[in-house]
N, C-alpha and C positions, 0 to 999 in steps of 0.2 A: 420750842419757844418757852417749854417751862423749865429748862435746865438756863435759859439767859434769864429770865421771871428770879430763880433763883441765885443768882448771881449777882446782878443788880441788887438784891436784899443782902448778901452776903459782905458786898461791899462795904455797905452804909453801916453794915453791925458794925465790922472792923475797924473802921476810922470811927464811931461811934465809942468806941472800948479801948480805941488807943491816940485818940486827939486829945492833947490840951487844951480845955477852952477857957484857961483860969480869965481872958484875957477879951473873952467874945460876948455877947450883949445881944438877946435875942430883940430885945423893943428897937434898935435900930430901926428893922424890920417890916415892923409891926405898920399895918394899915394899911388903907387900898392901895391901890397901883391898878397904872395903866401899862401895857406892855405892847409894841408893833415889832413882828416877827418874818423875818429872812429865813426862809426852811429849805433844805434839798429832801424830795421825797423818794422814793424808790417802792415799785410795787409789783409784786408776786401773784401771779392768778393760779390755781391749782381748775383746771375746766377742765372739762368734757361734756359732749351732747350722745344721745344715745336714739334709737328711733325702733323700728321692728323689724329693721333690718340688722340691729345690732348696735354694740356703742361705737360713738368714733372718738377720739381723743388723739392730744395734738396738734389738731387744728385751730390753735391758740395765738393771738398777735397782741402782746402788751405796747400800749401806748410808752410805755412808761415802766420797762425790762427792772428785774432786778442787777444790780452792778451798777445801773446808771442813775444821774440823779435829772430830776427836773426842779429849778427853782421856785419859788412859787412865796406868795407872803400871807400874813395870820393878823389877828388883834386876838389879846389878851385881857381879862379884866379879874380881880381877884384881892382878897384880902385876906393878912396875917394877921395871925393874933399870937404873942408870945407865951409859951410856957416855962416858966422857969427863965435861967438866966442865959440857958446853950439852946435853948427849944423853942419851936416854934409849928404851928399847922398853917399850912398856905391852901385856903380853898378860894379854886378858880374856873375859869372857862375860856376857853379860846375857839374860835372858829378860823378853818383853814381854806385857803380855794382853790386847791391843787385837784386836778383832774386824772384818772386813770382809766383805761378803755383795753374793751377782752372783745376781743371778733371772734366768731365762732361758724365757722363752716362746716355743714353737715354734706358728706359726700356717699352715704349707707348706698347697696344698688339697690336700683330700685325708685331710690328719695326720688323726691321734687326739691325737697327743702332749701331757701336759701339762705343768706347771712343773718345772722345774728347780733347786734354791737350791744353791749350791756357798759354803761360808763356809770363810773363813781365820780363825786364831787362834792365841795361845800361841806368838808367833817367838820361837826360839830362836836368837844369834849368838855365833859363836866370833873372837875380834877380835884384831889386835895394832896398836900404833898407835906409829909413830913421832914424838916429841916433841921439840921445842926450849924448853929451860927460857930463859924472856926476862929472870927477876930469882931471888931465891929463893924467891921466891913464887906466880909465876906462869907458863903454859906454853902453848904452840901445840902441836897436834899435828892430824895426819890418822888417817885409823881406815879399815883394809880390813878386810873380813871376810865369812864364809861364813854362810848361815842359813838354817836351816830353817824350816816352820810345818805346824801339824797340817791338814788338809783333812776338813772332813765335808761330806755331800750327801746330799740328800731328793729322793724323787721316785724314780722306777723305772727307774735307772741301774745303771749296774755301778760298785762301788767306785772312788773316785779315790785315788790316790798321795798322799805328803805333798809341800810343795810344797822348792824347795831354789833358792837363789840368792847374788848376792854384795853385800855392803855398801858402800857407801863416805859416809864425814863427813870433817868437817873443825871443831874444837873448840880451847875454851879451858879450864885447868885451874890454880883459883887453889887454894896450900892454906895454911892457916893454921900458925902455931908450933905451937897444939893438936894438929894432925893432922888438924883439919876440913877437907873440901875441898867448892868448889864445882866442878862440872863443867854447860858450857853447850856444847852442840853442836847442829849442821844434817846429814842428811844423806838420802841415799835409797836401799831395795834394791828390785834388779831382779830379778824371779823366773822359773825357766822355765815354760812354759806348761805347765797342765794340763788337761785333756780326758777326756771319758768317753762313751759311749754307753749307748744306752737297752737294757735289759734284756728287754723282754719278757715281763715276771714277771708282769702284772696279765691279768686278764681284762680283754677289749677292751673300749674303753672311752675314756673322756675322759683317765681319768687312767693307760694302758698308751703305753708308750715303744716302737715297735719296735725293733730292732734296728739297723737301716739309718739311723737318725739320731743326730747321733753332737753333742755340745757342747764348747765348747775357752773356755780365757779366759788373760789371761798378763797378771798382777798387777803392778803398780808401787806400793811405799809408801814417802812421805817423810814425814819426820820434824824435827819440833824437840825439843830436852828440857833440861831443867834435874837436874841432878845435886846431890844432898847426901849426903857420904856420909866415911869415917871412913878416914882413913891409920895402918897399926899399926905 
């Protein structure tokens, strides 16, 4: 992820050092906007559960596979302020409600332990995004950003954390004289890993977790979307 990290900066220098912008107008731009967002997401789980009979790994079922996409929709809210006459900073926020789910079955001999479902959902990102306006109409820019997402899990574990990671895209931003804009972007966040252990709480059984076995998983989601949304 940090040779694409690098990449995506690598671009924007490029066209940054070889675009003409005798002709582009950052205050177009400039000022709030509302943005409603079409995304395909796609999501990566890297898990394994481990117990005292050993680790087990593998035993992994993504809601939501890398390669395929699931559609899902976003709202955006955000404002530019222009620099100069090619420049511009876009600091924003958008919340997403696309769901990903890691099933985790523990098979060690010995276990009791049963299933495990760890689901993400509802990412929250706080973003700013430096832009190059190309004409008066149209713009480049990349997008860093911090984000969270809510974490729920079933099964006879101890509570897990929310999860917290960082953004990076790289997008295009046309807007119309209206103040109608289109926004198309690519990008992906990487989250820290989360993990829990089993509780203990059932009576012994198929479906009690001991204690001494313990599950982890550390999410990767990328992203396409399509932006429509309203410059005021």
């Amino acid at each position: 992820m940090n040779k694409l990290k690098t990449m995506l900066c690598a671009i924007f220098t490029l066209l940054l050092v070889n675009t003409s912008t005798a002709y582009s107008d950052s205050s177009n731009f400039a000022g709030p906007y509302v943005g409603f967002q079409l995304l395909g997401l796609g999501a990566e789980f890297d898990g394994e559960s481990s117990s005292a009979a050993g680790n087990v790994s593998g035993a992994v079922t993504d809601q939501v596979p890398i390669g395929a996409t699931k559609a899902t929709v976003g709202i955006e809210l955000g404002y530019v302020i222009p620099i100069g006459d090619s420049f511009a900073l876009d600091f924003g926020g958008q919340i997403l409600s696309g769901e990903a789910k890691i099933d985790h079955t523990n098979t060690g001999d010995g276990s009791t332990a049963g299933n495990v479902s760890m689901t993400v959902d509802d990412h929250y990102t706080y973003y700013i995004a430096p832009t190059l306006a190309l004409s008066d109409t149209s713009s480049l820019y990349i997008k860093a950003g911090v984000t969270q997402a809510n974490v729920e899990s079933s099964g006879d574990v101890m509570p897990l954390p929310n999860l917290h990671g960082e953004m990076w895209a790289i997008g295009t931003r046309t807007v119309l004289p209206s103040g109608i804009f289109i926004r198309t972007e690519a990008g992906y966040t990487e989250y820290n890993g989360i993990g829990t252990r089993g509780a203990g709480g059932l009576i012994d059984g198929a479906n009690m977790i001991q204690t001494n076995t313990t599950f982890s998983a550390k999410p990767t989601i990328v992203h396409g979307n399509v932006s429509l949304g309203f410059r005021f």
